[in-house]
Backbone as CSV, one residue per row, in Angstrom:
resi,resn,N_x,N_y,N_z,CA_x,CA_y,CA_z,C_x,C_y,C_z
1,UNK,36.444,0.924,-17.134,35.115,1.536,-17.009,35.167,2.688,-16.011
2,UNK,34.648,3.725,-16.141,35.030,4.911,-15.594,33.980,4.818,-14.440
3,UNK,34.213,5.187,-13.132,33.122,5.650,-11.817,32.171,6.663,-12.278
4,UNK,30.780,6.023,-11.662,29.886,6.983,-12.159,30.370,8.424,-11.115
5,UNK,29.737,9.642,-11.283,30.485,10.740,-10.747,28.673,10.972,-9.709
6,UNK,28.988,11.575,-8.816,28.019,11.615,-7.789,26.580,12.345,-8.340
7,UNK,26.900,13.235,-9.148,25.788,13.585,-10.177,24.624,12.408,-10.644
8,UNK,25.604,11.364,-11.153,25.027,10.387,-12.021,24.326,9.402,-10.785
9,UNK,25.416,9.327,-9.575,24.453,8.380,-9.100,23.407,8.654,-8.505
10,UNK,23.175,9.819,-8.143,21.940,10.371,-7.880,20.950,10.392,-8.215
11,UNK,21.364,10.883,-9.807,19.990,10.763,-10.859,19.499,9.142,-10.875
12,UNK,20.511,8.118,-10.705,20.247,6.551,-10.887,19.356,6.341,-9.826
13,UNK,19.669,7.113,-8.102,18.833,6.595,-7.517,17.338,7.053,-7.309
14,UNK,17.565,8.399,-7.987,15.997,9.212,-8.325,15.020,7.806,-9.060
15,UNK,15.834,7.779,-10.239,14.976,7.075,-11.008,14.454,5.787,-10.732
16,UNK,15.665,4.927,-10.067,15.035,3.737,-9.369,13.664,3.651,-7.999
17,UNK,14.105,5.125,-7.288,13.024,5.660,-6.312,11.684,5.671,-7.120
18,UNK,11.350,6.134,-8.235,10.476,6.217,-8.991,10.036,5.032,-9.394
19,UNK,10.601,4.332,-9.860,10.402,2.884,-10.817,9.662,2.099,-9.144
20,UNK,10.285,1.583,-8.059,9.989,1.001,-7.098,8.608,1.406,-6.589
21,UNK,8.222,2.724,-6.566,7.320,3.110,-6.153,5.761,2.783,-7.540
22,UNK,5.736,2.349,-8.634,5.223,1.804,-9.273,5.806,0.373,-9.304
23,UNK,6.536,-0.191,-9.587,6.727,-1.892,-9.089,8.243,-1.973,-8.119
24,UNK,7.706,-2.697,-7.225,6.091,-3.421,-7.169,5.728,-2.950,-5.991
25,UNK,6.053,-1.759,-5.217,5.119,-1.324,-4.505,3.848,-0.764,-4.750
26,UNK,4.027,0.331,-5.814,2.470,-0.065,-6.298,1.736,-0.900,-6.405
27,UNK,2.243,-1.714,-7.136,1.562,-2.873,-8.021,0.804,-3.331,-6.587
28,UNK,1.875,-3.972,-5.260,1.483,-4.466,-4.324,0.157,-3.621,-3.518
29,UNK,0.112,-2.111,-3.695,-1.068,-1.582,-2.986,-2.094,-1.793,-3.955
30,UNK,-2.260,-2.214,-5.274,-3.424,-2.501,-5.951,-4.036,-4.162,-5.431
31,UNK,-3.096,-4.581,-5.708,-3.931,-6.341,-5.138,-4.208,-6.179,-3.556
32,UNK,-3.345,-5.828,-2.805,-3.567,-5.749,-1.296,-4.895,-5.080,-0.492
33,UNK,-5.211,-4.127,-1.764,-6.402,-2.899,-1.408,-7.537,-4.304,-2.131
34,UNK,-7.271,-4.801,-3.487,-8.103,-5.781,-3.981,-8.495,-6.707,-3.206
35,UNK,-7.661,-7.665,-2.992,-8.113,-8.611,-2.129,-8.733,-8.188,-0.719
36,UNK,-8.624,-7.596,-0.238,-9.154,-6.699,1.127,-10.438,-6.453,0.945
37,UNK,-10.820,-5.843,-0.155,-12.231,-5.440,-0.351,-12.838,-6.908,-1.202
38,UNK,-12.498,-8.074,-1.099,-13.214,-9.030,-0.996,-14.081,-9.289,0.092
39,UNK,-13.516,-8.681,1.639,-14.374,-8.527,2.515,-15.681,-7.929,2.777
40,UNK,-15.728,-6.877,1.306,-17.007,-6.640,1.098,-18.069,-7.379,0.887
41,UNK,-17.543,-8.250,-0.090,-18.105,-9.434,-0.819,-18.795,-10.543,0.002
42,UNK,-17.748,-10.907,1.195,-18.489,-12.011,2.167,-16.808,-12.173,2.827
43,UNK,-17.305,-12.898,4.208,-15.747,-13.251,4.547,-15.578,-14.879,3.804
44,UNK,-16.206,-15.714,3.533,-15.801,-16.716,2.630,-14.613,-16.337,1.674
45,UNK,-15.445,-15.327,0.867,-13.577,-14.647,-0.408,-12.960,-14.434,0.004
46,UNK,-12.759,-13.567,1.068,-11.734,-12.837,1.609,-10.662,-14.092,2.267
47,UNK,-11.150,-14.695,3.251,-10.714,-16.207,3.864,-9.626,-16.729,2.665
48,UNK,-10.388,-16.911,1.857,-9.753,-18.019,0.847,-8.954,-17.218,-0.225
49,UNK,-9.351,-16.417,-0.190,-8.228,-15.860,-1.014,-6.287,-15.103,0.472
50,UNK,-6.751,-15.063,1.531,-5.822,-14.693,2.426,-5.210,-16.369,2.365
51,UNK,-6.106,-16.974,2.611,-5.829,-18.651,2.485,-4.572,-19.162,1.711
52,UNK,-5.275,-18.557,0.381,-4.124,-19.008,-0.980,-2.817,-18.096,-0.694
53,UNK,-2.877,-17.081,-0.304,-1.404,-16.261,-0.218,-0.423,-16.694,0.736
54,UNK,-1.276,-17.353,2.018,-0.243,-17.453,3.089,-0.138,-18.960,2.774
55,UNK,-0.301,-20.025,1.734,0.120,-20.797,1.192,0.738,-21.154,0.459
56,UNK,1.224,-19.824,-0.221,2.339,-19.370,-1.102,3.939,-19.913,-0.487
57,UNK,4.915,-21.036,-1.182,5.922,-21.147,-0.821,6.764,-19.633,-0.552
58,UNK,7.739,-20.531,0.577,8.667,-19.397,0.675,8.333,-17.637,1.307
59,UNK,6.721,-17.462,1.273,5.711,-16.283,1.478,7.318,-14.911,2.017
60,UNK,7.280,-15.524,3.584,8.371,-14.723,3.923,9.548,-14.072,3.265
61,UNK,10.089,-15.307,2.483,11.238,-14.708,1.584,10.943,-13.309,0.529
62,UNK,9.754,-14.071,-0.267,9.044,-12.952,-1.288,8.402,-11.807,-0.264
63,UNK,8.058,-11.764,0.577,7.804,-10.605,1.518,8.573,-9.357,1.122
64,UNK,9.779,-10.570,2.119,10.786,-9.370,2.548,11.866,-9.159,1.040
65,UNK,12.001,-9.625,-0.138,12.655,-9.208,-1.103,11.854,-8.888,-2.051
66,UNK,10.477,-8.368,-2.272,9.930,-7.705,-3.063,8.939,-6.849,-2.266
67,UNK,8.697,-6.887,-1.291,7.993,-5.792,-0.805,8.559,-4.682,0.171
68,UNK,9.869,-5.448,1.061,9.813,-5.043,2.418,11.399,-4.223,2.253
69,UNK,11.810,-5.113,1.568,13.642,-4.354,0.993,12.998,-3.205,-0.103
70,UNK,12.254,-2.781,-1.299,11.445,-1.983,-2.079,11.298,-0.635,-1.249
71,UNK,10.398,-1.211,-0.416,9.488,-0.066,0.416,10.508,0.738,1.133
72,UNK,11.702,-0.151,1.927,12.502,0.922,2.914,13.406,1.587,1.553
73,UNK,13.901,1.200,0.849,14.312,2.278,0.214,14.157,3.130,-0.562
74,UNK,12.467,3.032,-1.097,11.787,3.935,-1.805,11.341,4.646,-0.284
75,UNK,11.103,4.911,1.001,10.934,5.261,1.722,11.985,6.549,2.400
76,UNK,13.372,5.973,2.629,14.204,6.654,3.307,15.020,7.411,1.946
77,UNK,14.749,7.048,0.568,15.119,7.433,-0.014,14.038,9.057,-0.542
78,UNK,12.735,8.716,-0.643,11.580,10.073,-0.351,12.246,10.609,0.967
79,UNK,12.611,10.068,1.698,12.840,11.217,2.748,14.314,12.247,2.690
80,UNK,15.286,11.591,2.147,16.089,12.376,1.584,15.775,13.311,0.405
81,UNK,14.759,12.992,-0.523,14.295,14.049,-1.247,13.591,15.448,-0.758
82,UNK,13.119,14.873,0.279,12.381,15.804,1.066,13.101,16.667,1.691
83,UNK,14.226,16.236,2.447,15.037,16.742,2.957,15.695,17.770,2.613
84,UNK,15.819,17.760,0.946,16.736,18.551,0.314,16.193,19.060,-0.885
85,UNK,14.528,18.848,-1.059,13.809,19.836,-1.590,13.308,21.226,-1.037
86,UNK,12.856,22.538,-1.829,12.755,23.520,-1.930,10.790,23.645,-1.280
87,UNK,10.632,24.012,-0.590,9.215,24.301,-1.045,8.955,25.481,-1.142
88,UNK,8.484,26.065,-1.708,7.901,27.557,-2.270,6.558,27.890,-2.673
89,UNK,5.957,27.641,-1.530,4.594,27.508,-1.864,3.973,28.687,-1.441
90,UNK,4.457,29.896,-0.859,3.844,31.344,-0.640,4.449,32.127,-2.259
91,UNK,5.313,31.525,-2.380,5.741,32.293,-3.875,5.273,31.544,-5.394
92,UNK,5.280,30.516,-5.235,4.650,29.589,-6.494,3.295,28.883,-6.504
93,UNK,2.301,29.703,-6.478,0.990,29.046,-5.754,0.482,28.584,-7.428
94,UNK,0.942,27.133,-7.763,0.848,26.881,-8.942,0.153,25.359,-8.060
95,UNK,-1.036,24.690,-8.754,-1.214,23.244,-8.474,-0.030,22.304,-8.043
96,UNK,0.290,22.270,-9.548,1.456,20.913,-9.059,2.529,21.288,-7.901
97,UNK,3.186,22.774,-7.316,3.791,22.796,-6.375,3.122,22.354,-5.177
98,UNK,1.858,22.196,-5.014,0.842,21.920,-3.589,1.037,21.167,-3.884
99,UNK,1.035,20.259,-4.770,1.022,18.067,-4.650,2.121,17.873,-4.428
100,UNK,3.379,18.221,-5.168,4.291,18.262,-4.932,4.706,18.306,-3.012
101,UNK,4.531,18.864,-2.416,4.603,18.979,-1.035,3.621,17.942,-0.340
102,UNK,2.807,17.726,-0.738,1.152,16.965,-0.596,2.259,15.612,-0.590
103,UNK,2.703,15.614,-1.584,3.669,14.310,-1.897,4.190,13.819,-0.654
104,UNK,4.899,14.622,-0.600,6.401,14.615,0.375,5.497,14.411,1.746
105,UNK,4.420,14.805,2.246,3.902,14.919,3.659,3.291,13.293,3.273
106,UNK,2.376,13.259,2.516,1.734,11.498,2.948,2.703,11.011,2.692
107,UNK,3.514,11.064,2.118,4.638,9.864,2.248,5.150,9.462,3.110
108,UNK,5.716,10.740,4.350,5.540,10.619,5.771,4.877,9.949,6.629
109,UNK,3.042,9.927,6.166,2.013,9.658,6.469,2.260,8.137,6.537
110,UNK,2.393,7.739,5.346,2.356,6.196,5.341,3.354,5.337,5.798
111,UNK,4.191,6.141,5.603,5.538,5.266,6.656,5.533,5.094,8.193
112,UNK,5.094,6.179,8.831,4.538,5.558,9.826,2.772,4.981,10.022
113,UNK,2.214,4.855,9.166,1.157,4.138,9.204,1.547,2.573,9.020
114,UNK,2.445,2.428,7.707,2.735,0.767,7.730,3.627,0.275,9.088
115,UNK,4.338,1.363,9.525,4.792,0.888,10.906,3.564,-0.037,11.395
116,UNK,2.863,0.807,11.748,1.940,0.367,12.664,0.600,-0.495,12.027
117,UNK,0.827,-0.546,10.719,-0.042,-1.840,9.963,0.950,-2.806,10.244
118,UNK,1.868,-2.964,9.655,2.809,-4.350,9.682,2.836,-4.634,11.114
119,UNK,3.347,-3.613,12.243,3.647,-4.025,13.350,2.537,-4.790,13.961
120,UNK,1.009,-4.639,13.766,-0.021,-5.200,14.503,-0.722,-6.491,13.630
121,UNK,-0.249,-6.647,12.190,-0.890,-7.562,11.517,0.012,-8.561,11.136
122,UNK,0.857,-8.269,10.498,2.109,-8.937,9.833,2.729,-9.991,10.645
123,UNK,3.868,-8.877,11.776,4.794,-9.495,12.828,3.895,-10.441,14.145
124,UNK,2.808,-10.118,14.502,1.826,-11.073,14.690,1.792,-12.310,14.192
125,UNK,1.342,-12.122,12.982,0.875,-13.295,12.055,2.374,-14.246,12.281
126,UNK,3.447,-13.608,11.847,4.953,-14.366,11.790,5.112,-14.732,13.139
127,UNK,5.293,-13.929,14.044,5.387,-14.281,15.505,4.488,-15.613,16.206
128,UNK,3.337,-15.029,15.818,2.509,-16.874,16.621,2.521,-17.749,15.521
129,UNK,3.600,-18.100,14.450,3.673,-19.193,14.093,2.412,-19.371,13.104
130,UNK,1.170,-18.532,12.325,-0.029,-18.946,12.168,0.728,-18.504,10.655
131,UNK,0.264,-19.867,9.926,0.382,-19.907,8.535,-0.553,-20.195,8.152
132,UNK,-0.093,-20.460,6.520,-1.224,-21.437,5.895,-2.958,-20.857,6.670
133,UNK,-3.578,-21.897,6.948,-5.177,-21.799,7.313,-5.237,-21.263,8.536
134,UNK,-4.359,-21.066,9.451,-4.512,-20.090,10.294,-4.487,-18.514,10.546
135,UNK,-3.840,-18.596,9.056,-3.789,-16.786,9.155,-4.733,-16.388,8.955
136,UNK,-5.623,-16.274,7.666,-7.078,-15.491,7.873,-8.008,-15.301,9.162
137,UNK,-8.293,-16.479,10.257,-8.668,-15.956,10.955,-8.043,-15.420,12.464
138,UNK,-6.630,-15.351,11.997,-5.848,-14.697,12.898,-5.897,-13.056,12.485
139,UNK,-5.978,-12.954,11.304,-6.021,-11.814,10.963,-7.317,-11.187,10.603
140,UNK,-8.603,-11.468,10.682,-10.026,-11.065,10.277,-10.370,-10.856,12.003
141,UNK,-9.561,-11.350,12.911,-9.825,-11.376,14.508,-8.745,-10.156,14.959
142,UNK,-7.917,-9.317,14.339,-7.143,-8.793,14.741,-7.776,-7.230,14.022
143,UNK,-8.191,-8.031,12.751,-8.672,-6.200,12.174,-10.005,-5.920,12.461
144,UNK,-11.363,-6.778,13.085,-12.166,-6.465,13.715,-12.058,-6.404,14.885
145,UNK,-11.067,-6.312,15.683,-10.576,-5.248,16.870,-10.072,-3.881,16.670
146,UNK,-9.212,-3.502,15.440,-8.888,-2.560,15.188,-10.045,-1.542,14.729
147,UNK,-10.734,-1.967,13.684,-12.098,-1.625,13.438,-13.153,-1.246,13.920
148,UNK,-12.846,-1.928,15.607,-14.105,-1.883,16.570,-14.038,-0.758,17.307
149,UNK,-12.531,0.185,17.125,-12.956,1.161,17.595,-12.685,2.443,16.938
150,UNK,-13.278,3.778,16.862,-12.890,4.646,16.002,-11.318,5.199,16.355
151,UNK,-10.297,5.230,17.214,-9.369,5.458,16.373,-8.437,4.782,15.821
152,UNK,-9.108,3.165,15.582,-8.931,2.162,14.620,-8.739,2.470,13.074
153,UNK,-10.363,2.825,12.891,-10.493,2.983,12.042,-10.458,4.729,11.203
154,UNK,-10.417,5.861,12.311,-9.145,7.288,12.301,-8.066,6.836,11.160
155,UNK,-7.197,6.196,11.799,-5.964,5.369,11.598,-6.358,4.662,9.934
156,UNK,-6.760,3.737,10.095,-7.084,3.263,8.682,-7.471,4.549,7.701
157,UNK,-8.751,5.309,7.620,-8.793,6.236,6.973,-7.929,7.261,6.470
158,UNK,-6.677,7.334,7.432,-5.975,8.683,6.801,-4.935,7.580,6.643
159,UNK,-4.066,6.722,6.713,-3.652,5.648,6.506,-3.850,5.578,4.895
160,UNK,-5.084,5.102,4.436,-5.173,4.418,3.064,-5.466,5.698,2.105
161,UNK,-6.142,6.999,2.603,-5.987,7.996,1.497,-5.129,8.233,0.980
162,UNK,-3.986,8.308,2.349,-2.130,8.836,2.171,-1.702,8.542,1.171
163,UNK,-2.147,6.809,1.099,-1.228,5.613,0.313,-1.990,6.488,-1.275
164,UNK,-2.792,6.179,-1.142,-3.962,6.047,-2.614,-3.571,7.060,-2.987
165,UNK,-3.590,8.373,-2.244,-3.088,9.470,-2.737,-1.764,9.629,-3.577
166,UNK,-0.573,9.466,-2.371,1.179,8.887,-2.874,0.673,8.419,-4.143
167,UNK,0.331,7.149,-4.095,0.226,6.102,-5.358,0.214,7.063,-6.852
168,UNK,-1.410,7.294,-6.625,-1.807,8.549,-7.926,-1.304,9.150,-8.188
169,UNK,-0.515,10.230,-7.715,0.031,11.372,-7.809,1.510,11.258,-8.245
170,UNK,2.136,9.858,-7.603,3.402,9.306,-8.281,3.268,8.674,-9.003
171,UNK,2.031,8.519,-9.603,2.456,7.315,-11.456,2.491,8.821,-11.947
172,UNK,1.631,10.243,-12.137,1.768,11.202,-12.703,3.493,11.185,-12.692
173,UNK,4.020,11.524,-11.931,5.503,12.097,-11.466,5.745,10.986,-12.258
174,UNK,5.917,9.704,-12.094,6.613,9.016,-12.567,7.124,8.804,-14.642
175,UNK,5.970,9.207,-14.618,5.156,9.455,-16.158,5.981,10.752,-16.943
176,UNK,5.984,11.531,-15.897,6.601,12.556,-16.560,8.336,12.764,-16.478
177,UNK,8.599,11.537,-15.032,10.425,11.458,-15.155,10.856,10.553,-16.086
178,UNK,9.927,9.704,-16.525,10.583,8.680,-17.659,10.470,8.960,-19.346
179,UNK,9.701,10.320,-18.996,8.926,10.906,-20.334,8.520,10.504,-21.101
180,UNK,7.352,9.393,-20.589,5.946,9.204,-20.895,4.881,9.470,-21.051
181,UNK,5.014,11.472,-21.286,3.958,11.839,-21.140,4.505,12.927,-21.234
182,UNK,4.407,13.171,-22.692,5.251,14.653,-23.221,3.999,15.962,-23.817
183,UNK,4.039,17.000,-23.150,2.939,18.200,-24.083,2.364,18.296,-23.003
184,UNK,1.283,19.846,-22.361,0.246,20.116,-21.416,-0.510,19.458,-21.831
185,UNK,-1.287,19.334,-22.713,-2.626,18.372,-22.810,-2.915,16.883,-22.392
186,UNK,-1.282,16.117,-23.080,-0.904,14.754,-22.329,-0.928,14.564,-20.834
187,UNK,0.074,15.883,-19.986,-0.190,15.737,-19.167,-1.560,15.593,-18.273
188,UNK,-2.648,16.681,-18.783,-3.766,17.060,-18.059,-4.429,15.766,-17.936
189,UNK,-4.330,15.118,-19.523,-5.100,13.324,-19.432,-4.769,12.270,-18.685
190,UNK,-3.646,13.017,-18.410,-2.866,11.950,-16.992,-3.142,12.120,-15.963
191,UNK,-3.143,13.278,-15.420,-3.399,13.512,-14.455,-4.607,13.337,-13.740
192,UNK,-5.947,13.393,-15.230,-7.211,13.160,-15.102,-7.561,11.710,-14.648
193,UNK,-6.622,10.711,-15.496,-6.736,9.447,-15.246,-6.193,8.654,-14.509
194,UNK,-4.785,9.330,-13.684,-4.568,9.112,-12.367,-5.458,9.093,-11.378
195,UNK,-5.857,10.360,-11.247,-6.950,10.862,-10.539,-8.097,9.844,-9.963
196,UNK,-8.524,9.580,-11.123,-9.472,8.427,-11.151,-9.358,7.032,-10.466
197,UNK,-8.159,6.584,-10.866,-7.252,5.774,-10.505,-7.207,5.735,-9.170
198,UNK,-6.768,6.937,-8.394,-6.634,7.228,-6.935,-7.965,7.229,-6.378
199,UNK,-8.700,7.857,-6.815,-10.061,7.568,-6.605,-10.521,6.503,-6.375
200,UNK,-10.959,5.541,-7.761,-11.123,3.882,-7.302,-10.223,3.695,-6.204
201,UNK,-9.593,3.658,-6.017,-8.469,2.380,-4.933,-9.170,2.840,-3.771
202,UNK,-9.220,4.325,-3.528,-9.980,5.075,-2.070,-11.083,4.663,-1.936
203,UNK,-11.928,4.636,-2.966,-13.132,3.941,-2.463,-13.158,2.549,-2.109
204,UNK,-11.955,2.060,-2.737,-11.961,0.752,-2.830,-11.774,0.137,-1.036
205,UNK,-10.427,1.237,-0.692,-10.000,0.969,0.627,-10.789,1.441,1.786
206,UNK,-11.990,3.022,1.737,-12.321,3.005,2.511,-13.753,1.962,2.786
207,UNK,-14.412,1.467,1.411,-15.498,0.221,1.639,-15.074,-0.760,2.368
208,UNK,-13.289,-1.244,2.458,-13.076,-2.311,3.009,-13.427,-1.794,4.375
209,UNK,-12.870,-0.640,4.912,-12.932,-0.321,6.521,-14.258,-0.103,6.815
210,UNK,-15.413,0.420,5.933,-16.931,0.277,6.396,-17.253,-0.776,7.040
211,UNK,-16.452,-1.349,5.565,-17.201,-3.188,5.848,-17.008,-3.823,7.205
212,UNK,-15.538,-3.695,7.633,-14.775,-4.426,8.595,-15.864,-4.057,10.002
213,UNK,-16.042,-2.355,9.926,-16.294,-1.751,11.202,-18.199,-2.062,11.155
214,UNK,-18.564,-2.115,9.960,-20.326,-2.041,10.458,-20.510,-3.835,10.361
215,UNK,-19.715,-4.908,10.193,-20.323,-5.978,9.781,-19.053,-7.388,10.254
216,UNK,-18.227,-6.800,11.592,-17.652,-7.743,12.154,-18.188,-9.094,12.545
217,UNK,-17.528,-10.461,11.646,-18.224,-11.549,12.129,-16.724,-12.552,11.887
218,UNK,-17.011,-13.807,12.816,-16.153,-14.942,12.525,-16.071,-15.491,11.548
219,UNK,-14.860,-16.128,11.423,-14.386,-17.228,10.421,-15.486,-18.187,9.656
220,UNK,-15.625,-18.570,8.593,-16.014,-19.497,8.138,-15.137,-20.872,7.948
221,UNK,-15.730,-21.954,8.063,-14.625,-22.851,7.738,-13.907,-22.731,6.531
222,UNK,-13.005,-23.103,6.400,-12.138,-23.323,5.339,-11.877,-24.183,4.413
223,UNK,-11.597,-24.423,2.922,-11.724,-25.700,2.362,-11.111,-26.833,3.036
224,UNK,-9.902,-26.447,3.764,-9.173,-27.553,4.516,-9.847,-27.866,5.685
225,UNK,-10.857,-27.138,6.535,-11.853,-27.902,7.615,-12.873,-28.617,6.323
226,UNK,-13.515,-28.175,5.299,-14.354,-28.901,4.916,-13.718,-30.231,4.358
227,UNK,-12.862,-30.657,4.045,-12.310,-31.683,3.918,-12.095,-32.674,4.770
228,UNK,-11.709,-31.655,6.099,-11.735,-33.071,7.391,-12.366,-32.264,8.481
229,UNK,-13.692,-32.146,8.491,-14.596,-31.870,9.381,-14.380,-32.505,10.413
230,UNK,-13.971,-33.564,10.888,-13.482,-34.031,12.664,-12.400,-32.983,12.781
231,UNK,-11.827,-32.278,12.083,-10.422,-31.161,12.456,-11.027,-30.127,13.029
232,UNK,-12.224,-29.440,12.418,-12.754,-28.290,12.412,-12.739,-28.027,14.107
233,UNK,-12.434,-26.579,13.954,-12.771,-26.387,15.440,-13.982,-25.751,15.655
């Protein structure tokens, strides 16, 4: 079997950069933005649905081999693209060259934003040991501090556009490297319905941070306190 030649593996890791950044990191900023804006809803949903996840066997393992191994190398791998892309944006003042760059900068954006999401929510949560029924209100007590003050929620706002933005703008890209989306007109409907796409999730993510910042309140019990109410604290 012959060595792929450095050409080829390049293009392999373009394309896998692409694929990762729709699963399952995408995938993961659609439920993550979802379940979050259950907090709109009441903190009861939100509780119980954070409830059911950090009750998930194994949680950590699936973490870190579908989200956390994904992300750094769809990450450092955008940054080598970046690195060794062209921008020409005083000479090609065409749309897609501005997203194109637009790209490459929130992507920046969000990598150090999840720094500093994971670092204050996540490694927390793992660090004091709080699983299972303790995480929701370890974590509904950690993001109505963050929330409570504006450059909390600064932070969150340009934080979740970045993402929503990235997201949208790379199923387009992605659409068009796997050529799924052949002809100008195909494209434009894509782009339209990306768009949209990016849209919902933004609204989706900045209602959660309204919510968090105008309507901070405690825990509700949990099905497992309502079960043994002498536990409840």
């Amino acid at each position: 079997m012959d060595r792929l030649s450095k050409d080829q593996i390049h293009f392999l890791l373009l394309k896998i950069h692409s694929l990762t950044g729709l699963v399952p990191i995408g995938a993961y900023l659609v439920v993550h933005l979802s379940v979050n804006s259950l907090r709109t809803v009441g903190v009861l949903p939100y509780q119980l649905s954070i409830d059911a996840i950090n009750n998930l066997p194994f949680l950590i393992w699936i973490e870190t081999i579908f989200i956390y191994i994904p992300l750094l190398f769809h990450s450092f791998m955008g940054f080598y693209i970046s690195k060794s892309a062209k921008y020409n944006l005083s000479r090609y003042r065409y749309p897609r060259n501005g997203l194109y760059t637009l790209q490459r900068i929130t992507g920046a954006i969000v990598f150090v934003f999840l720094i500093y999401h994971v670092g204050t929510t996540v490694v927390p949560k793992w660090t004091n040991d709080k699983h299972l029924f303790e995480a929701a209100p370890f974590l509904i007590d950690i993001l109505n501090n963050q929330f409570g003050t504006w450059t909390g929620r600064i932070l969150y706002l340009i934080g979740i556009t970045s993402a929503t933005f990235h997201f949208a703008n790379g199923l387009w890209g992605f659409c068009i490297s796997w050529g799924l989306v052949v002809g100008k007109k195909a494209q434009r409907n894509a782009a339209l319905a990306f768009s949209l796409v990016g849209l919902a999730l933004t609204v989706m993510g900045l209602a959660t941070v309204f919510e968090f910042s105008m309507h901070p309140e405690s825990t509700v019990p949990t099905i497992l306190d309502a079960s043994h109410p002498g536990e409840a604290s």
